[in-house]
C-alpha positions as CSV (number, residue, x, y, z in Angstrom):
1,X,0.0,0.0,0.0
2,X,1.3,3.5,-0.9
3,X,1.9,5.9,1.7
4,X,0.3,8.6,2.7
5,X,2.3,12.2,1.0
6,X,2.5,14.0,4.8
7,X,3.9,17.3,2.7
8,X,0.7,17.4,1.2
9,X,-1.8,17.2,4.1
10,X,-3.0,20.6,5.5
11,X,-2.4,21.8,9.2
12,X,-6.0,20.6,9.9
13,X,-6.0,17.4,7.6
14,X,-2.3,16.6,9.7
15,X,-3.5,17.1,13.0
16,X,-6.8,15.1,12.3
17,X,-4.8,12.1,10.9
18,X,-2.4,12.3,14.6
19,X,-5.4,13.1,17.3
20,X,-6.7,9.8,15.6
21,X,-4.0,7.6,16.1
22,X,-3.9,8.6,19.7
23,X,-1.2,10.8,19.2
24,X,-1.2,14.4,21.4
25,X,-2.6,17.6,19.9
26,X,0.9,19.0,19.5
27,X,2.8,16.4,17.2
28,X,0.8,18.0,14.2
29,X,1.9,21.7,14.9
30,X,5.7,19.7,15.8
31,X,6.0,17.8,12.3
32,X,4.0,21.0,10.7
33,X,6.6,23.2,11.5
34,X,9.5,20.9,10.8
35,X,8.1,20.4,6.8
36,X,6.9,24.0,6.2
37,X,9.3,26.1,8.3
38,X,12.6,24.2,8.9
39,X,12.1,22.4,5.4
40,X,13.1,19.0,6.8
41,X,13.9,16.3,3.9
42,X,13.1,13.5,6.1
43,X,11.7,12.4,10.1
44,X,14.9,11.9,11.2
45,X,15.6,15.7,11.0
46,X,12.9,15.8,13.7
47,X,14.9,15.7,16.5
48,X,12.6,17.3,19.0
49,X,10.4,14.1,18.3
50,X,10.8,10.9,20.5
51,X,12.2,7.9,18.4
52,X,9.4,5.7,18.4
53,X,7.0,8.1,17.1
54,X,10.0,9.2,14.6
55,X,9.6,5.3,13.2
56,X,6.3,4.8,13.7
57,X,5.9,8.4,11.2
58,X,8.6,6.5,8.2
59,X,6.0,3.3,8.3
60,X,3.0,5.5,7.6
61,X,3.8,8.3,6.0
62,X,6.7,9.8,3.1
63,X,8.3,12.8,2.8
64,X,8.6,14.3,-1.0
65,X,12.2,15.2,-1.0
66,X,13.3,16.4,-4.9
67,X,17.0,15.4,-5.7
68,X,18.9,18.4,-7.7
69,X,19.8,16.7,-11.3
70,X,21.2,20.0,-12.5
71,X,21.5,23.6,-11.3
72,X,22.9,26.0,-14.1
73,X,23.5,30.3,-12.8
74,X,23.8,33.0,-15.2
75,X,26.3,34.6,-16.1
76,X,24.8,37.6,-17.2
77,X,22.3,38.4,-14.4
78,X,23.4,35.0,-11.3
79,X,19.5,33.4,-12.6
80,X,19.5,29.9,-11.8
81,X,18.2,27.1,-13.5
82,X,16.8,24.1,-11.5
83,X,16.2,21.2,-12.7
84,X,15.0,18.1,-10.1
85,X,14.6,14.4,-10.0
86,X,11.4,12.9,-9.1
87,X,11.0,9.6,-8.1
88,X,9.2,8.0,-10.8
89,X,12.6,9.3,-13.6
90,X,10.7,12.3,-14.5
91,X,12.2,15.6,-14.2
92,X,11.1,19.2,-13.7
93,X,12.6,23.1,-14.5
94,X,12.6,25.4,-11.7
95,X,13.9,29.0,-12.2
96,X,15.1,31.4,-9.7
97,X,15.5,35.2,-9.9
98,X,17.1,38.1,-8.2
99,X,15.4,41.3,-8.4
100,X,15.2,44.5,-6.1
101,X,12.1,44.0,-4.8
102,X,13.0,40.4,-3.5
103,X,13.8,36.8,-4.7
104,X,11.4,35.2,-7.2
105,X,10.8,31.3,-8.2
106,X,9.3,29.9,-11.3
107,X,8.1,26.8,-10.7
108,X,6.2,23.9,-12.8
109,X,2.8,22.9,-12.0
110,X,2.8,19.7,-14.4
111,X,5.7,17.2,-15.8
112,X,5.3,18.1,-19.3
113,X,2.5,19.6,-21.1
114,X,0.1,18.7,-23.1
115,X,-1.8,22.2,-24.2
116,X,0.6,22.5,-27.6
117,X,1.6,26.1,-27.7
118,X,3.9,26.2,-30.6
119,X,6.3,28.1,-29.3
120,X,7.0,26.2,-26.1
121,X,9.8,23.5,-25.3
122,X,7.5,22.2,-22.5
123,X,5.1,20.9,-24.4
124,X,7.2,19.2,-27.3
125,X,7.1,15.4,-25.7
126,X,3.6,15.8,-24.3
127,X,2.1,15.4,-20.8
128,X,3.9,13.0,-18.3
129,X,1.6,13.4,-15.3
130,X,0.6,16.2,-12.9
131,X,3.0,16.9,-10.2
132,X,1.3,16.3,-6.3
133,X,1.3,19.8,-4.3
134,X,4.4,18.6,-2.5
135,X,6.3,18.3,-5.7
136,X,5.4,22.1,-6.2
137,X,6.6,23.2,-2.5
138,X,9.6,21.1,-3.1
139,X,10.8,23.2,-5.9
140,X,10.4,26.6,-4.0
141,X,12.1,24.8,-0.2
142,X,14.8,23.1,-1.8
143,X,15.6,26.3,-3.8
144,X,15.6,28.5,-0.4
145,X,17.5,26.1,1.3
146,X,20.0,26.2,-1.9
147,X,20.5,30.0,-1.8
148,X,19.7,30.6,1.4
149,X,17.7,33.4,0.7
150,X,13.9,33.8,1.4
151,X,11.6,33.2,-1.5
152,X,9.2,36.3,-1.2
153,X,7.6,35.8,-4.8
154,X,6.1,32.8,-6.7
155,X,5.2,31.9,-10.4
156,X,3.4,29.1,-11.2
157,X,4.5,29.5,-15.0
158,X,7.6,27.2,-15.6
159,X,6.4,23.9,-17.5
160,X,2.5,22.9,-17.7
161,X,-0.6,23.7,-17.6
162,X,-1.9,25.1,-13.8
163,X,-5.2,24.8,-14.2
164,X,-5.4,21.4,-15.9
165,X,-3.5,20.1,-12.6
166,X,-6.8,22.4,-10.6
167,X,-6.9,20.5,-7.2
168,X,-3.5,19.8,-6.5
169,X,-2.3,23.7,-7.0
170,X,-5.4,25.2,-5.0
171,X,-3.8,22.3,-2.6
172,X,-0.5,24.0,-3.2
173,X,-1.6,27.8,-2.7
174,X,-3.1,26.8,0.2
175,X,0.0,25.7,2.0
176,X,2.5,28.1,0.4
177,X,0.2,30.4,2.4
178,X,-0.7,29.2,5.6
179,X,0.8,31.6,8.5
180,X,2.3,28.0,10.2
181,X,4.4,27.4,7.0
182,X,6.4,29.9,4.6
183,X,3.3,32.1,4.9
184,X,4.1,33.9,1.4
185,X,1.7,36.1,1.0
186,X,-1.3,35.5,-1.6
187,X,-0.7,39.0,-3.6
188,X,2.9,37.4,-4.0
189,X,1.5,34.5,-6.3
190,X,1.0,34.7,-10.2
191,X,-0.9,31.8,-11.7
192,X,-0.8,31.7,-15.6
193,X,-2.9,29.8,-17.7
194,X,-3.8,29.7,-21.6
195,X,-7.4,29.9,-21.4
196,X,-9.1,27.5,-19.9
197,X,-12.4,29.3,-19.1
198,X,-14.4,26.7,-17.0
199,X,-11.2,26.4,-14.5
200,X,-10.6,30.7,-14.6
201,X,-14.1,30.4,-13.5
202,X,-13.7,27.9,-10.0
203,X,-10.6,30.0,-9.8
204,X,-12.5,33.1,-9.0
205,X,-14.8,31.3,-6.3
206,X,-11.7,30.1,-4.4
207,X,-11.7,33.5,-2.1
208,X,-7.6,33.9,-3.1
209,X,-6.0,37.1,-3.9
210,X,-3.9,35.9,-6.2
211,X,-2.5,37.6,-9.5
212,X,-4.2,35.6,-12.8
213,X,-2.0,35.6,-16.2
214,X,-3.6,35.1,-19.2
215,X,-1.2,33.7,-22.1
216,X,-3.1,35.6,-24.8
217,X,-0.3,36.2,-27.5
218,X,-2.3,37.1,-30.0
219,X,-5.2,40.3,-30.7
220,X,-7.6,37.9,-32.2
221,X,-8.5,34.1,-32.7
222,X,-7.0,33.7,-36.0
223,X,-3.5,34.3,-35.3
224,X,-4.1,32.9,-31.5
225,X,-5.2,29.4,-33.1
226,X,-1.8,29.1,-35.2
227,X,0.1,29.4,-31.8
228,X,-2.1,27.9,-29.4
229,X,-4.4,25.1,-29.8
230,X,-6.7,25.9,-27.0
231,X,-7.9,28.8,-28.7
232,X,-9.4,26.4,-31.2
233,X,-11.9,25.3,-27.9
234,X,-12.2,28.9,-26.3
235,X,-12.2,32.1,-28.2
236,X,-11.0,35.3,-27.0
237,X,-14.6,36.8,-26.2
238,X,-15.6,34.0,-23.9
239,X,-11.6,34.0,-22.1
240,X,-12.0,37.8,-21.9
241,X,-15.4,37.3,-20.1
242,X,-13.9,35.2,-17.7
243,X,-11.2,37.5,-16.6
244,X,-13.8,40.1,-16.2
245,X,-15.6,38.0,-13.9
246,X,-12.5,37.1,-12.3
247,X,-11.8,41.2,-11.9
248,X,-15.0,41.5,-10.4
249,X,-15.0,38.6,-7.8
250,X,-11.3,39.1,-6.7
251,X,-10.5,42.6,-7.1
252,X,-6.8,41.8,-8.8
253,X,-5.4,43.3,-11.8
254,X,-5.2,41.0,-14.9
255,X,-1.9,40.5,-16.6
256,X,-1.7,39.7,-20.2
257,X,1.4,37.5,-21.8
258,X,2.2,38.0,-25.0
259,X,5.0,36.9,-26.9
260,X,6.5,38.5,-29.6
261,X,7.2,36.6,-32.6
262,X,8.8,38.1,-35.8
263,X,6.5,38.4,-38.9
264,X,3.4,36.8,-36.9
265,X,1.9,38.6,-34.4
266,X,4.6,41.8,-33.2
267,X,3.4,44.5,-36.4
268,X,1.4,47.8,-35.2
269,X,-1.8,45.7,-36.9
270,X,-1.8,43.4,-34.4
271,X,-0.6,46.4,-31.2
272,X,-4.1,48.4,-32.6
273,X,-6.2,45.2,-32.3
274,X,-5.0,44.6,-28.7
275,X,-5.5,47.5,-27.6
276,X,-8.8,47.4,-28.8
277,X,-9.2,44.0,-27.3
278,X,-8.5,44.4,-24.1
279,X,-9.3,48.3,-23.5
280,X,-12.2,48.0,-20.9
281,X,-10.8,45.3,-19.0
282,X,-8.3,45.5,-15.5
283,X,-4.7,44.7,-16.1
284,X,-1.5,45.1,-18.0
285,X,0.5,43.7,-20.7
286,X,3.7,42.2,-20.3
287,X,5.6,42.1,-23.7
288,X,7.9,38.7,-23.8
289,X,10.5,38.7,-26.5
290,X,9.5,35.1,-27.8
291,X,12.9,32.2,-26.9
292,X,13.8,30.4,-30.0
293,X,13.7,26.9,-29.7
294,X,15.3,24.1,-32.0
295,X,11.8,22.9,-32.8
296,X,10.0,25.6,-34.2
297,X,11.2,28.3,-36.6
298,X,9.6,31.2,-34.6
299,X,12.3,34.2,-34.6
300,X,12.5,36.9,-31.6
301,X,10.7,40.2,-32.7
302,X,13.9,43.0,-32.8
303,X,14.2,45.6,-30.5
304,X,12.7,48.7,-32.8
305,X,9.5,46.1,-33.6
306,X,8.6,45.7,-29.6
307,X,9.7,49.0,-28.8
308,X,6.9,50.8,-31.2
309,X,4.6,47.7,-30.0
310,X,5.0,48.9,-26.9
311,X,4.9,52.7,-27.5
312,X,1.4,52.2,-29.3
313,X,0.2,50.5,-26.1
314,X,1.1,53.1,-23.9
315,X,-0.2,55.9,-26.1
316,X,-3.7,54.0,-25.9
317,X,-3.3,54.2,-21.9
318,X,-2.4,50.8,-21.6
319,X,-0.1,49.3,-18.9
320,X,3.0,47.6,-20.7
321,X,6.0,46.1,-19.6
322,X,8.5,44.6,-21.6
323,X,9.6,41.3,-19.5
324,X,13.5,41.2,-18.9
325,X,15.5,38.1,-20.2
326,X,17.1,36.1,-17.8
327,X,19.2,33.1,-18.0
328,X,19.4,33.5,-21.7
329,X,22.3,31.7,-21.4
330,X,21.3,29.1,-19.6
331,X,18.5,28.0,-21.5
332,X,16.1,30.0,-18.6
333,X,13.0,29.4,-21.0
334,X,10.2,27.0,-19.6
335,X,11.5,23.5,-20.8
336,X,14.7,23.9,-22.7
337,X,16.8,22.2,-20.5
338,X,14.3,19.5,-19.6
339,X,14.3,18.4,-22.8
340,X,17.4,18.6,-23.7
341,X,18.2,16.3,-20.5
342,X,15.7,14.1,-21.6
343,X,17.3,14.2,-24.9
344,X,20.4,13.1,-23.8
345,X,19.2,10.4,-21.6
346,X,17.4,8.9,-24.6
């Protein structure tokens, strides 16, 4: 019989499971604090626990404990690139960044993808399975405990599909926010998704005040089915309506990915009909100079293309930013170097 996944279990779920195998009210706050605050890899660690209990934990429950395969860092900007072992032979890409306003992880939500976008490495081999919501804390402890720095920020954008894993990251949010564990805070947390209206939906029911980011990439349904096969199920209008309903129910700013690609979707045509798109609705656009990939022939938009993209946006009164690279040189985009590990274990 499997075990029970102990990193997974809320404070309350934890404490039930303990109060009914006799044990006193106070183990569950013990072993909560030792997994969500000290970030122990395993019961031993526990030292404040008596021995027996300590062996009677390792015969009912596991500890998720990811294994680092590979860490690459940046030369250009000290980014690091992640990527862990699970224990099936899967791996995963985590990413961490540096920035003023505090240290920010990256993180997958899936092992592989299975949503298609054309211009993403994580998708290329398809969907492996959907990672458990300790396999998502792993990424952001094991990366803390690497740098030893405080993770104050959290993107749940590095390879897959959050909403088709639903229950596992609300799981996930859930204890990357309780006050008894890393208690990051729930403004601190972007979820992006490609469209997948039914889940935006539940998403904005869940009471969070988390940031949603739509991966739009393109002004209109035509050019948005060529790079993204989800459109072909949801259109833009019925998306768009969703993140309205999400701004109403949550209060939080939209933001809107797009990626630039040369000669497909980064001409002044296409900055007009976003701007008419989206004028109305509550949020911003972040501008991502597409990452060429082996795969695809998609080419990076230059630097005078997404500079009048963004100027046009601006003029219109429309929020813009134009997302830094990092890690560039350490193949920072979501799935490059999972695949080309997986590449070179085949």
């Amino acid at each position: 019989m499997e075990k029970c996944d102990i990193k997974s279990l809320t404070f309350q779920e934890l404490s039930s499971e303990l109060e009914g195998q006799g044990q006193k009210a106070f183990r569950g706050s013990q072993i909560y604090q030792w997994l969500h605050q000290k970030l122990a890899d395993s019961f031993d660690e526990m030292s404040n626990l008596p021995r027996p209990f300590r062996e009677f934990l390792k015969q009912e429950y596991s500890i998720t404990s990811l294994k680092k395969a590979d860490v690459r860092i940046s030369r250009i900007d000290g980014t690091r690139k992640y990527l862990f072992a699970l224990k099936d032979g899967n791996v995963i890409e985590s990413v961490w960044m540096k920035y003023k306003h505090g240290n920010s992880v990256c993180i997958s939500s899936q092992a592989g993808c299975r949503m298609g976008c054309r211009f993403c490495a994580s998708t290329l081999d398809g969907l492996e399975r959907n990672l458990t919501p300790s396999e998502m804390l792993e990424q952001i402890y094991q990366i803390q405990k690497d740098t030893g720095e405080r993770v104050s920020n959290v993107v749940v954008m590095g390879s897959g599909e959050p909403l088709d894993n639903y229950d596992n990251l609300i799981r996930f949010i859930r204890l990357l926010t309780d006050e008894r564990g890393l208690h990051i805070s729930q403004r601190n947390i972007t979820v992006s998704t490609c469209g997948i209206v039914p889940e935006i939906y539940r998403l904005a029911e869940e009471g969070f005040s988390i940031t949603l980011a739509l991966s739009l990439h393109a002004p209109n349904d035509e050019v948005r089915k060529t790079l993204m096969p989800i459109a072909n199920r949801y259109g833009l209008k019925e998306v768009l309506e969703a993140c309205r309903i999400y701004f109403e129910k949550t209060g939080r700013r939209l933001t809107f990915e797009y990626s630039l690609v040369r000669g497909v979707n980064d001409n002044l045509d296409e900055a007009k009909a976003l701007a008419r798109l989206i004028k109305g609705h509550h949020g911003h656009v972040n501008l991502i100079p597409v990452n060429p990939i082996k795969e695809r022939d998609y080419v990076q938009s230059d630097k005078k293309a997404i500079e009048a993209f963004r100027s046009y946006l601006e003029g219109q009164g429309i929020a813009v930013t134009v997302r830094r690279e990092m890690g560039r040189d350490i193949n920072g985009a979501c799935g490059q170097l999972r695949k080309s590990f997986m590449e070179e274990k085949r």
